[in-house]
Each structure stands twice: as structure tokens, then as C-alpha cells.
Backbone atoms as SQL, in Angstrom:
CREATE TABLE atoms (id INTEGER PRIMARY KEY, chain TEXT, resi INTEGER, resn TEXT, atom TEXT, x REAL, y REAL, z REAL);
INSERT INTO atoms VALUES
  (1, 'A', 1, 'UNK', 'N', 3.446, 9.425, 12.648),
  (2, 'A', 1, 'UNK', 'CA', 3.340, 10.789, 12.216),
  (3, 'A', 1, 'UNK', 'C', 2.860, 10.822, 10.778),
  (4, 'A', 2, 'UNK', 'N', 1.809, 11.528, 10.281),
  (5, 'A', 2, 'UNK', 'CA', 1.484, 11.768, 8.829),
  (6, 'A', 2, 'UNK', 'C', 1.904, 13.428, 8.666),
  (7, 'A', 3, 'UNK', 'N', 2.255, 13.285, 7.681),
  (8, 'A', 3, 'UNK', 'CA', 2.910, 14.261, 7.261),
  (9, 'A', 3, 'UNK', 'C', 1.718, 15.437, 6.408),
  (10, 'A', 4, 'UNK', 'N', 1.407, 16.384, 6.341),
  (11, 'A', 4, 'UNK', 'CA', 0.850, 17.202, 5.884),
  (12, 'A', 4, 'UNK', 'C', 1.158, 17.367, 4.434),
  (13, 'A', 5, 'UNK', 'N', 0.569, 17.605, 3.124),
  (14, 'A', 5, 'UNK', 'CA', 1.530, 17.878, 1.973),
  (15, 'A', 5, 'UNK', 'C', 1.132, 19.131, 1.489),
  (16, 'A', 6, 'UNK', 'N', 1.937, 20.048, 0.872),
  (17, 'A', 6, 'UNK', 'CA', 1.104, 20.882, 0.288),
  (18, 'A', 6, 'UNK', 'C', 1.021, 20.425, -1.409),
  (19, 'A', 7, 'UNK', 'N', 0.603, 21.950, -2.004),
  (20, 'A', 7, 'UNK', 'CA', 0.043, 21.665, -3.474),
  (21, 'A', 7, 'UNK', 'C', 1.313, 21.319, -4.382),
  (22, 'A', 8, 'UNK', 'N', 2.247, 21.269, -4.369),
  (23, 'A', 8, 'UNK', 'CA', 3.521, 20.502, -4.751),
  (24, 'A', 8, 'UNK', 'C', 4.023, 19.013, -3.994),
  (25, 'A', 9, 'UNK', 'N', 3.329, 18.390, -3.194),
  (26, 'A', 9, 'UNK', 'CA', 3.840, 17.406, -2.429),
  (27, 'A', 9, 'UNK', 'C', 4.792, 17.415, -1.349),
  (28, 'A', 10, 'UNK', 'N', 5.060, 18.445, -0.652),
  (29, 'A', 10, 'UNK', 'CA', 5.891, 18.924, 0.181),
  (30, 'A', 10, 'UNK', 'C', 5.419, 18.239, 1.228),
  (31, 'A', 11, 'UNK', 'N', 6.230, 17.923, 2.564),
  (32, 'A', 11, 'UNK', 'CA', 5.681, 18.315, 3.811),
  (33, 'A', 11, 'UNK', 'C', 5.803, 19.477, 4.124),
  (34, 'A', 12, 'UNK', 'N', 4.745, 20.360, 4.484),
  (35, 'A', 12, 'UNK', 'CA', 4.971, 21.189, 4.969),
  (36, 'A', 12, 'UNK', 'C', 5.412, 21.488, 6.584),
  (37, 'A', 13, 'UNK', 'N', 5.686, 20.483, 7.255),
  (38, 'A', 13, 'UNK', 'CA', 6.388, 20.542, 8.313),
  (39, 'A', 13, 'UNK', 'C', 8.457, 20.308, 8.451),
  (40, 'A', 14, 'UNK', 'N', 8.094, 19.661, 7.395),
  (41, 'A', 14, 'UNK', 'CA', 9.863, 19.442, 7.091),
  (42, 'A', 14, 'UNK', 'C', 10.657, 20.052, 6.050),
  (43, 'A', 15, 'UNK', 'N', 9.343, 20.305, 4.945),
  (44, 'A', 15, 'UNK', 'CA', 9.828, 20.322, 3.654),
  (45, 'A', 15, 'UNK', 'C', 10.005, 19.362, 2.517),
  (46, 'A', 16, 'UNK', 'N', 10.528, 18.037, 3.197),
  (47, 'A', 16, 'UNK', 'CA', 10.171, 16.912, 2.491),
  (48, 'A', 16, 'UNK', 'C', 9.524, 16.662, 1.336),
  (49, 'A', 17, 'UNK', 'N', 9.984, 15.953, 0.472),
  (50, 'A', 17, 'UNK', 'CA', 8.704, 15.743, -0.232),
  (51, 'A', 17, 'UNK', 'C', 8.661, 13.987, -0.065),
  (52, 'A', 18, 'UNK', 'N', 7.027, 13.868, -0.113),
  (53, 'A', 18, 'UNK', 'CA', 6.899, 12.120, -0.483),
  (54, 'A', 18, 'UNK', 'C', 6.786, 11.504, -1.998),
  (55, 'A', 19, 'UNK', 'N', 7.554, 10.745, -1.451),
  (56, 'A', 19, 'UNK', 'CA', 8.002, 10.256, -3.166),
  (57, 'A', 19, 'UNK', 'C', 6.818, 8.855, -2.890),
  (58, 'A', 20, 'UNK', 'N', 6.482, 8.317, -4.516),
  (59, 'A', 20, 'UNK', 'CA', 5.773, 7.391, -4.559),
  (60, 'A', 20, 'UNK', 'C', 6.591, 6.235, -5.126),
  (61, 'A', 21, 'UNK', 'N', 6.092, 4.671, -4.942),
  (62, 'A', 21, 'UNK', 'CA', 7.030, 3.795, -4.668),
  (63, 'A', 21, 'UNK', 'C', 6.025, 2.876, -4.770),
  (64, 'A', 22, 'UNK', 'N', 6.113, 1.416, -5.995),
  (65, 'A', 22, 'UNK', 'CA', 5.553, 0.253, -6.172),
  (66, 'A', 22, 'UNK', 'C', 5.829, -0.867, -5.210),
  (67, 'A', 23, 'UNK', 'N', 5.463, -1.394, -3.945),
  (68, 'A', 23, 'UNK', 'CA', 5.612, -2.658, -3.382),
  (69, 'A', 23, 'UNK', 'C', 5.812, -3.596, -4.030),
  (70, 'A', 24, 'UNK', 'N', 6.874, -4.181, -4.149),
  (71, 'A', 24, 'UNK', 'CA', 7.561, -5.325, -4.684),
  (72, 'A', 24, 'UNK', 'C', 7.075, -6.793, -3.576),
  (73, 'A', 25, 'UNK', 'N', 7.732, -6.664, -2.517),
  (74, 'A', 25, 'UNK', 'CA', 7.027, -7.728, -1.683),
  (75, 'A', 25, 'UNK', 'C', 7.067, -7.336, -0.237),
  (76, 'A', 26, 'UNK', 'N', 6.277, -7.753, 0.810),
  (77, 'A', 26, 'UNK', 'CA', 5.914, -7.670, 1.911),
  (78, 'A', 26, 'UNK', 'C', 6.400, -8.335, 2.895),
  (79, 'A', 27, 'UNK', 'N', 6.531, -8.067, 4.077),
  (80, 'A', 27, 'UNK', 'CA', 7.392, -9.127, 4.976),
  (81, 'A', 27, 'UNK', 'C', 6.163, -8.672, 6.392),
  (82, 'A', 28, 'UNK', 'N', 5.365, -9.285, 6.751),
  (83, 'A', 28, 'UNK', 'CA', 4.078, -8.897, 7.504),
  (84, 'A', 28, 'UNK', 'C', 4.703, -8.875, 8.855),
  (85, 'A', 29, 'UNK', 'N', 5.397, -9.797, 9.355),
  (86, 'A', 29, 'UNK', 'CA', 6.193, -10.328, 10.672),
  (87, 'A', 29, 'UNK', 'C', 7.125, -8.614, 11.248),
  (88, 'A', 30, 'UNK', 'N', 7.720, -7.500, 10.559),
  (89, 'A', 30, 'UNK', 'CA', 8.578, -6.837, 10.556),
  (90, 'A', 30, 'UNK', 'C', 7.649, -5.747, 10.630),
  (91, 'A', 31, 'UNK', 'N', 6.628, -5.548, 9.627),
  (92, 'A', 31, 'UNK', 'CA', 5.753, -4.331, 8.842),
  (93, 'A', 31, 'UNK', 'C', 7.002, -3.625, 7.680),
  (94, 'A', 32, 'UNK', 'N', 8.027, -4.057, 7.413),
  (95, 'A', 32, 'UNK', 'CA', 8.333, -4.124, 6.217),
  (96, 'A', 32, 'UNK', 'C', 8.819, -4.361, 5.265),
  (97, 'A', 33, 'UNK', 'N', 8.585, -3.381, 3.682),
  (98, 'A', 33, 'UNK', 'CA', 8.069, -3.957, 2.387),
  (99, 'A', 33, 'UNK', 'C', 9.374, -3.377, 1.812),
  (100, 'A', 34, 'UNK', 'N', 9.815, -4.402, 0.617),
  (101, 'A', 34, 'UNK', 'CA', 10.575, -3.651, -0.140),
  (102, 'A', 34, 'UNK', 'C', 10.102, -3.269, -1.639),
  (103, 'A', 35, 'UNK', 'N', 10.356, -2.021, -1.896),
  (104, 'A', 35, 'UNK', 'CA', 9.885, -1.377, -2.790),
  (105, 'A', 35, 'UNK', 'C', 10.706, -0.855, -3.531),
  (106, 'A', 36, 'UNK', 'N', 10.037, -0.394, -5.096),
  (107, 'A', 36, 'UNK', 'CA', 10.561, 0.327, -6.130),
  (108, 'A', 36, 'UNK', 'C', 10.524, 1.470, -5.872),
  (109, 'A', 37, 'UNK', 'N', 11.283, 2.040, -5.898),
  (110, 'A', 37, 'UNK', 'CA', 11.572, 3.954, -5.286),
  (111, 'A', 37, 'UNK', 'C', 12.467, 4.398, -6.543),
  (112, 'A', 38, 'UNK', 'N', 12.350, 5.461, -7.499),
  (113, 'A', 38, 'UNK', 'CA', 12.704, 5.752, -8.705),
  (114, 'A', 38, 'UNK', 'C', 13.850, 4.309, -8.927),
  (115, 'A', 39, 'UNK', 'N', 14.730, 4.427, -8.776),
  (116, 'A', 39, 'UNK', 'CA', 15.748, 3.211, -9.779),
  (117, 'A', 39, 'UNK', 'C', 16.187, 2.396, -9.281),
  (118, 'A', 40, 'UNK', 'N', 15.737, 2.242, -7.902),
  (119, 'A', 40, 'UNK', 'CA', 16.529, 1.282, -6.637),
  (120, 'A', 40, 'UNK', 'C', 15.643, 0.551, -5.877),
  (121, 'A', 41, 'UNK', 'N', 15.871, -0.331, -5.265),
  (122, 'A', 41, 'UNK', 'CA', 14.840, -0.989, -3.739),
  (123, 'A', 41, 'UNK', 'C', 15.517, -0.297, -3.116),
  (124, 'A', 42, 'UNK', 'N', 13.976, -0.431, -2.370),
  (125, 'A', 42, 'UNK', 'CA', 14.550, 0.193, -0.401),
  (126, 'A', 42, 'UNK', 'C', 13.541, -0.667, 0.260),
  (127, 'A', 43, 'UNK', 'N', 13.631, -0.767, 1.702),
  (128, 'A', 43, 'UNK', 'CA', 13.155, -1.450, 3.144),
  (129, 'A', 43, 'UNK', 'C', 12.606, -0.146, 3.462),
  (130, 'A', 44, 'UNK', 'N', 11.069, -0.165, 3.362),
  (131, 'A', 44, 'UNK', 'CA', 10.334, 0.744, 3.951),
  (132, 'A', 44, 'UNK', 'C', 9.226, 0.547, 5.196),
  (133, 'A', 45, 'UNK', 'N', 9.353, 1.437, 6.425),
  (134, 'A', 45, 'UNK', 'CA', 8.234, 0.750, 7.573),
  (135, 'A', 45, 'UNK', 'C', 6.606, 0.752, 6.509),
  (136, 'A', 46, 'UNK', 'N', 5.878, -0.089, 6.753),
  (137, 'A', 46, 'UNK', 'CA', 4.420, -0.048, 6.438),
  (138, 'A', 46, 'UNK', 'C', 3.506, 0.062, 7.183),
  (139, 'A', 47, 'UNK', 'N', 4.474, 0.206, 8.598),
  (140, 'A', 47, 'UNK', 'CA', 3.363, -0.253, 9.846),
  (141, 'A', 47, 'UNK', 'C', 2.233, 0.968, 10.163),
  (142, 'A', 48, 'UNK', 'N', 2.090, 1.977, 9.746),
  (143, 'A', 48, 'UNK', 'CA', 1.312, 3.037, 9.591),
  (144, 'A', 48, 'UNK', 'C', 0.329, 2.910, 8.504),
  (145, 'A', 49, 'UNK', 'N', 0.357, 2.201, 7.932),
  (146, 'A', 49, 'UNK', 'CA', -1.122, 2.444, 6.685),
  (147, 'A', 49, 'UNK', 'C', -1.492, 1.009, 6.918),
  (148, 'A', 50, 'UNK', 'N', -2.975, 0.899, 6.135),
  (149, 'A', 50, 'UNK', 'CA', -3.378, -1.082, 6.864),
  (150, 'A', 50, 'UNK', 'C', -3.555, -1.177, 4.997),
  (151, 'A', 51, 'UNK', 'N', -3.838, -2.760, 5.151),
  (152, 'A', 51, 'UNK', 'CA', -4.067, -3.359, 4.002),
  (153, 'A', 51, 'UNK', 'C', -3.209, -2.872, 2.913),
  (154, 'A', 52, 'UNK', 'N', -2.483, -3.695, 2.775),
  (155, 'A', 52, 'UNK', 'CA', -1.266, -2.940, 1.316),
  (156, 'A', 52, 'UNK', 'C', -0.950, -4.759, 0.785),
  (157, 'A', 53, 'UNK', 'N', -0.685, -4.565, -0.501),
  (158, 'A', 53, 'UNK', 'CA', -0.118, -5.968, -1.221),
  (159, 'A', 53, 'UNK', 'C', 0.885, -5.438, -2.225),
  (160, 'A', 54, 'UNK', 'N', 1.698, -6.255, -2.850),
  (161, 'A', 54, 'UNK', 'CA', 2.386, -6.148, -3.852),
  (162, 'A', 54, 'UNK', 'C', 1.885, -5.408, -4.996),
  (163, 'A', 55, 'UNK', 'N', 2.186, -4.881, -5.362),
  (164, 'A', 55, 'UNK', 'CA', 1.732, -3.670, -6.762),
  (165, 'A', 55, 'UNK', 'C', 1.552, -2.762, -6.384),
  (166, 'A', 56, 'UNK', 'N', 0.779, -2.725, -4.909),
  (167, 'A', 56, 'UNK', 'CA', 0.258, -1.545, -4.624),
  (168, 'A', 56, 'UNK', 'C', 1.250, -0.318, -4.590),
  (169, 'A', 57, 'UNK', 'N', 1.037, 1.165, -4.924),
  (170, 'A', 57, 'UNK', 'CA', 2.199, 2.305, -4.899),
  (171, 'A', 57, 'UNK', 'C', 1.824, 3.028, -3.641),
  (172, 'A', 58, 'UNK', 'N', 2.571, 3.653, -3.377),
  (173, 'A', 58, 'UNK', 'CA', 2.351, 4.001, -1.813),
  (174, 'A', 58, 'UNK', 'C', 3.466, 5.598, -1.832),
  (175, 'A', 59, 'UNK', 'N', 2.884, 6.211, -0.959),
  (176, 'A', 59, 'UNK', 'CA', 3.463, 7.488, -0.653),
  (177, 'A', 59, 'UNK', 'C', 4.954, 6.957, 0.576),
  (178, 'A', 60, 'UNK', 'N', 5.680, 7.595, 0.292),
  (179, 'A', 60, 'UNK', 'CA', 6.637, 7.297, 1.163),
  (180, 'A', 60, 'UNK', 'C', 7.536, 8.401, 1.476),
  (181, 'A', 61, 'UNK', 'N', 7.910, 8.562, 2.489),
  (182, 'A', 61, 'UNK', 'CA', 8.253, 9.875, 3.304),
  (183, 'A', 61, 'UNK', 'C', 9.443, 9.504, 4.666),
  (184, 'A', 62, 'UNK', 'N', 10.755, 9.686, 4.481),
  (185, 'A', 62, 'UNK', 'CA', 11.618, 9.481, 5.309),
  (186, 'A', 62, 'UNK', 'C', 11.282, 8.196, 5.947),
  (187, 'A', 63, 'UNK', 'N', 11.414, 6.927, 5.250),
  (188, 'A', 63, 'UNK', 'CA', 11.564, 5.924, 5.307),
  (189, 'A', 63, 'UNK', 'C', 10.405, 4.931, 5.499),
  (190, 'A', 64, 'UNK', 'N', 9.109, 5.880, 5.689),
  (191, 'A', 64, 'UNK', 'CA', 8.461, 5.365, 6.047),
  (192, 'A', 64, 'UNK', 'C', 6.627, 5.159, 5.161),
  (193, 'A', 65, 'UNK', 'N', 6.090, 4.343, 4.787),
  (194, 'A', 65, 'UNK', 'CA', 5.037, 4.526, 3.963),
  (195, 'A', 65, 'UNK', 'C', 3.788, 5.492, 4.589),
  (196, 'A', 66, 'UNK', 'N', 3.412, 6.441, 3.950),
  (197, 'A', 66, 'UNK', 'CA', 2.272, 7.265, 4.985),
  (198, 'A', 66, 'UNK', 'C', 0.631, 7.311, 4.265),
  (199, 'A', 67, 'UNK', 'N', 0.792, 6.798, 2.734),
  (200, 'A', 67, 'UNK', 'CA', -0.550, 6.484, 2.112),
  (201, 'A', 67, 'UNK', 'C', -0.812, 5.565, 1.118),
  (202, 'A', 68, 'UNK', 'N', -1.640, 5.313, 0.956),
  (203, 'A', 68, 'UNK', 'CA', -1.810, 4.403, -0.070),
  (204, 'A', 68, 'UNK', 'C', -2.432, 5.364, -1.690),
  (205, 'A', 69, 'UNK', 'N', -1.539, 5.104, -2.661),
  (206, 'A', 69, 'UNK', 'CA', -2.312, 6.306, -3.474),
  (207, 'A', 69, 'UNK', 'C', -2.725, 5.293, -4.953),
  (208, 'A', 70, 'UNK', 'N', -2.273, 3.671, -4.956),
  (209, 'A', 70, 'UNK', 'CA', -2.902, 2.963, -6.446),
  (210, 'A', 70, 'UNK', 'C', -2.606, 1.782, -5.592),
  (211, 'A', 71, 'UNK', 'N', -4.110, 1.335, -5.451),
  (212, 'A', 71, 'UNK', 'CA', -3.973, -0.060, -5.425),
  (213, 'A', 71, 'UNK', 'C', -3.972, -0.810, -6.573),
  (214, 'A', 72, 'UNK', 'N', -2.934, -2.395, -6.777),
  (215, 'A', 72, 'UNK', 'CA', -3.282, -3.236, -7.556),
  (216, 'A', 72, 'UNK', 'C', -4.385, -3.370, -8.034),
  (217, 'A', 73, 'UNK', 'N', -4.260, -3.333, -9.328),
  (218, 'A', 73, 'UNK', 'CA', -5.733, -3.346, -10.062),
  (219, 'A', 73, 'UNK', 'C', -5.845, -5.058, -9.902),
  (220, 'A', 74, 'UNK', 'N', -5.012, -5.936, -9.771),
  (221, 'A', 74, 'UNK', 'CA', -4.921, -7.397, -10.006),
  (222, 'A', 74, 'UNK', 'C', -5.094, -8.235, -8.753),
  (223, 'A', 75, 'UNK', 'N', -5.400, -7.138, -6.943),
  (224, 'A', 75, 'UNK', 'CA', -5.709, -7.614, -6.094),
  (225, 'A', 75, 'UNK', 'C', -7.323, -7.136, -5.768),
  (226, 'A', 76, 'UNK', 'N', -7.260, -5.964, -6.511),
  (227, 'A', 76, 'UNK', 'CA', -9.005, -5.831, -6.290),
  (228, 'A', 76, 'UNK', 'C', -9.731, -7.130, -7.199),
  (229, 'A', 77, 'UNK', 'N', -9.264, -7.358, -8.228),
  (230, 'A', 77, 'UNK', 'CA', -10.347, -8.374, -9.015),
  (231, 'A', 77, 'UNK', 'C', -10.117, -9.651, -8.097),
  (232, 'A', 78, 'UNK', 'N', -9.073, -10.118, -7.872),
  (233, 'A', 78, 'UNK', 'CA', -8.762, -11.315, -6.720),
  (234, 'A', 78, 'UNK', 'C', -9.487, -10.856, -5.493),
  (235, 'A', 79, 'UNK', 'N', -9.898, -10.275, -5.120),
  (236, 'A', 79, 'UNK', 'CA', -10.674, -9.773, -3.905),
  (237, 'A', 79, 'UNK', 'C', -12.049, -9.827, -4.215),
  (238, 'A', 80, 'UNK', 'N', -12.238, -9.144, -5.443),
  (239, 'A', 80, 'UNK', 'CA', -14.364, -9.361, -5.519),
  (240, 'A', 80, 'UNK', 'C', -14.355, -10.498, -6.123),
  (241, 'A', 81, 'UNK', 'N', -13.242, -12.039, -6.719),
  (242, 'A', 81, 'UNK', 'CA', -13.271, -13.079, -6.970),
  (243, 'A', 81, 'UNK', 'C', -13.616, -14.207, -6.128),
  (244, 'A', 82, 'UNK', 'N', -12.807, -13.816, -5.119),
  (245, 'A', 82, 'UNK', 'CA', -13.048, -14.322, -3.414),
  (246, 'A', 82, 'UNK', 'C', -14.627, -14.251, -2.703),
  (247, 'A', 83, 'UNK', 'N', -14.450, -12.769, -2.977),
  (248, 'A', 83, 'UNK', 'CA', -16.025, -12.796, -2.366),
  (249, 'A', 83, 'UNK', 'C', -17.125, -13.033, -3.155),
  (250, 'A', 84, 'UNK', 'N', -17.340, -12.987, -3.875),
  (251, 'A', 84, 'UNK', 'CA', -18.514, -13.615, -5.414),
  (252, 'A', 84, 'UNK', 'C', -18.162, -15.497, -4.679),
  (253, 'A', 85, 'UNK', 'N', -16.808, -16.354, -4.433),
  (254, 'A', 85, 'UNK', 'CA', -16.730, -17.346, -4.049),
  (255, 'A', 85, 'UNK', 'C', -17.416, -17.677, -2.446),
  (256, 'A', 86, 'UNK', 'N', -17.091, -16.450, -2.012),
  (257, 'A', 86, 'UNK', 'CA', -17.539, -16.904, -0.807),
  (258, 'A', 86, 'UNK', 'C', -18.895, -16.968, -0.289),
  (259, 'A', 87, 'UNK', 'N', -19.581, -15.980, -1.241),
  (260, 'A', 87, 'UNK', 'CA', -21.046, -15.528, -0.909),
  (261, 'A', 87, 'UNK', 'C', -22.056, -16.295, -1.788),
  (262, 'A', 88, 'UNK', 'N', -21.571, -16.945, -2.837),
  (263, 'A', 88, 'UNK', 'CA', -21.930, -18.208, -3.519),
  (264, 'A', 88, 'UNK', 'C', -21.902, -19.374, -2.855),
  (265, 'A', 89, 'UNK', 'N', -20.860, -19.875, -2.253),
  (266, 'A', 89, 'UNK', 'CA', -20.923, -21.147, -1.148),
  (267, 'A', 89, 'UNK', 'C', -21.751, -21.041, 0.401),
  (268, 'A', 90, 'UNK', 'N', -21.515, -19.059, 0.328),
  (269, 'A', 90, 'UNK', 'CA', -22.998, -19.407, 1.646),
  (270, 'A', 90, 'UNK', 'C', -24.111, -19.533, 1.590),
  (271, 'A', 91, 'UNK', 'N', -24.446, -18.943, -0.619),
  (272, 'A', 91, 'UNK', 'CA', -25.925, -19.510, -0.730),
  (273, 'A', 91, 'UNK', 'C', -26.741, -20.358, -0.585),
  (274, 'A', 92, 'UNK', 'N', -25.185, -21.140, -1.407),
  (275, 'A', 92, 'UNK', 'CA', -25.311, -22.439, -1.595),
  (276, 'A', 92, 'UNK', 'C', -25.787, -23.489, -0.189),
  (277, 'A', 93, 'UNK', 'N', -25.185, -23.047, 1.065),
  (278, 'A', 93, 'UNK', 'CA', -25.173, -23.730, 2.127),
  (279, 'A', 93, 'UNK', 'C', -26.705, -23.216, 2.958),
  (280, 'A', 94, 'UNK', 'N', -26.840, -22.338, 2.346),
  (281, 'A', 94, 'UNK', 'CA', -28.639, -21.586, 2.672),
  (282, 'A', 94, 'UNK', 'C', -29.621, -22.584, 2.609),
  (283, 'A', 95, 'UNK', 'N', -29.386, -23.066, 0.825),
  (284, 'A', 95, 'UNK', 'CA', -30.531, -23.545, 0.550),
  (285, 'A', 95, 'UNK', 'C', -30.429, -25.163, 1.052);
């Protein structure tokens, strides 16, 4: 279920609001992550949004993660690091 928000962050189907929350670490086997939620961890499902890592902050809504709203700035550069590696060794294997 994704939740609708309005211009305050509400659901507007419940009322709810989604709070945002830093991924601390991931458990892939389960789909979930425990996270920073204002002053505490919690065990949140992830199994509804794809691609998430540690840092990343995430919308979270009755227990469950429903968006992704800041990815790690420190997995995107590890990501175009990878691929600059990878697309260099297939040049390499071109020529």
C-alpha cells in the first residue's frame, strides 16, 4: 500500500503522517532495515521500495518504508566508481 500525502505530509487516507528515518543497516534475507527514527531504532519492512543502502533516509509510515527521499551521497560516488571500473576494464578487454 502507498500511502497518498498531502501538503503537510499526512496520509490522507489515515491521517498518518510519514516520518523520515536514516538506514542504519540492512538485513536483505527479511527485507528489514533498522533505522534512525527521531531518537530511537526501529525494525522497519523495506520490502516495498527497491534499491536502498545504509545512509539512505526513507519515508516511513506505520512500520513500513514507502519512499526513498536522500540517497547516500557516499553510495552514489561508490556506484559511478564501480562503473568508471567496470567500463574501463571492458575497454580495456576491447582493445
Amino acid at each position: 500500500m502507498k500511502c497518498d500525502l498531502d501538503a503537510e505530509g499526512h496520509c490522507i487516507t489515515c491521517s498518518d503522517e510519514a516520518m523520515p528515518a536514516r538506514i542504519l543497516r540492512i538485513d536483505q534475507d527479511t527485507g528489514v532495515a533498522i533505522v534512525a527514527l527521531e531518537e530511537s531504532t526501529q525494525e522497519i519492512d523495506i520490502t516495498l521500495i527497491d534499491d536502498v543502502a545504509p545512509g539512505d533516509v526513507i519515508l516511513v509510515h506505520g512500520g513500513v518504508a514507502i519512499a526513498i527521499t536522500e540517497t547516500n551521497p557516499y553510495r552514489v560516488k561508490a556506484m559511478a566508481s564501480t562503473a568508471l571500473a567496470n567500463n574501463s576494464a571492458s575497454e580495456a578487454n576491447d582493445a
